[in-house]
C-alpha positions as CSV (number, residue, x, y, z in Angstrom):
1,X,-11.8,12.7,-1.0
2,X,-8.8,10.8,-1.4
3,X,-10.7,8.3,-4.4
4,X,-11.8,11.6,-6.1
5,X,-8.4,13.0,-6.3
6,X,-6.7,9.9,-7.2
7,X,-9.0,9.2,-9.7
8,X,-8.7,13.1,-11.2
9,X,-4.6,12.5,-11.3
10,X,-3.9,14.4,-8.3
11,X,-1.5,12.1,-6.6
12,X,0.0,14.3,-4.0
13,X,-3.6,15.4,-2.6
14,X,-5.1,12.1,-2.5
15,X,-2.0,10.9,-0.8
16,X,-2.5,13.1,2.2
17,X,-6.3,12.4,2.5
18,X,-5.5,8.9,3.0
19,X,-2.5,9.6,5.0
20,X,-5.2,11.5,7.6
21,X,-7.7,9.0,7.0
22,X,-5.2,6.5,8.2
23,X,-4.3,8.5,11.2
24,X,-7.8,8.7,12.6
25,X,-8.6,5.5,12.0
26,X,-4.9,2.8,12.0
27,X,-7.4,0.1,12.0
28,X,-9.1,0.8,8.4
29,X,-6.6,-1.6,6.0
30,X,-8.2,0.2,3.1
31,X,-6.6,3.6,3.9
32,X,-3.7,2.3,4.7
33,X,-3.8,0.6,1.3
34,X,-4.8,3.7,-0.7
35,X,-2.0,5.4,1.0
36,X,0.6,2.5,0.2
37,X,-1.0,3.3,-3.4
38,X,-0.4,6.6,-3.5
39,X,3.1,6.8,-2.3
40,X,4.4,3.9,-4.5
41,X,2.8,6.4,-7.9
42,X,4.9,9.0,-6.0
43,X,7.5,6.9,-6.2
44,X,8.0,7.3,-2.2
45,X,8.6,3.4,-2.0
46,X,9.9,3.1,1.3
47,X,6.5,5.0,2.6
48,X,4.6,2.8,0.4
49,X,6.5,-0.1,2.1
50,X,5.6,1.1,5.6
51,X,1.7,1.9,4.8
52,X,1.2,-1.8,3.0
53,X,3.0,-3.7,6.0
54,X,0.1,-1.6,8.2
55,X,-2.5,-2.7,5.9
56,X,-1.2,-6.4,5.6
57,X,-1.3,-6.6,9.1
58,X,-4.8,-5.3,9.3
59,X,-6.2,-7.4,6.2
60,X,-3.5,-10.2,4.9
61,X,-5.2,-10.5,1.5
62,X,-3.8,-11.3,-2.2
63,X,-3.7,-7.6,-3.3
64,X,-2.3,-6.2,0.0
65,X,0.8,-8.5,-0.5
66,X,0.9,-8.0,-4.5
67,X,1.6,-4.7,-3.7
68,X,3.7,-4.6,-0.9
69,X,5.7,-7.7,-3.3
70,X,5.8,-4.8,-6.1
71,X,7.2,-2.1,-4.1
72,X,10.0,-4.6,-2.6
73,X,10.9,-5.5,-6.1
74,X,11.1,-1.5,-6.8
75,X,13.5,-1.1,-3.7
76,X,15.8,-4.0,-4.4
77,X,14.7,-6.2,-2.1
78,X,13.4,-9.3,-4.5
79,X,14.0,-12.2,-2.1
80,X,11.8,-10.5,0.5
81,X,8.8,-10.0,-2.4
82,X,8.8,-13.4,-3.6
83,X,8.2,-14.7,-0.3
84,X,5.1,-12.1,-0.4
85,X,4.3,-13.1,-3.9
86,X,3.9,-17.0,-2.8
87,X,1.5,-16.2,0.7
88,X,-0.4,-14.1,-2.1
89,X,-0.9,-17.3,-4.2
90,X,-1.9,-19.2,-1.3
91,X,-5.5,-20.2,-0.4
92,X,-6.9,-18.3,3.0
């Protein structure tokens, strides 16, 4: 549900699908990516922040720390993303 109503525009509602998705299953790094998602359109960066450190920690892959880079930039923290933006650059 959360996919469909991102997709439609409707930020707010996807957000909390993949919010509860999240919460049944903390293990999924795809929810807790979609959520990270959401909340950084919301502009809710520090929530964003929390749901892509869940997700990186789950799955440490290029786009997980693109994003969680972007939303550092977005709350002043730069030094912190560039560290983030160099693991992303780095072969797995």
């Amino acid at each position: 549900m959360g996919l469909l109503e991102a997709r439609e525009g409707n930020l707010a509602p996807a957000q909390k699908e993949f919010e509860k998705s999240a919460s049944l299953d903390p293990s999924f790094p795809d929810a807790l990516y979609n959520a990270g998602l959401s909340s950084y359109e919301l502009r809710q960066i520090d929530v964003a922040i929390k749901y892509f450190r869940a997700a990186l920690a789950r799955s440490d892959t290029p786009q997980v720390q693109r994003a969680l880079a972007l939303a550092l930039v977005d709350a002043g923290r730069a030094d912190e993303a560039q560290q983030h933006l160099e693991d992303a650059r780095r072969p797995k």
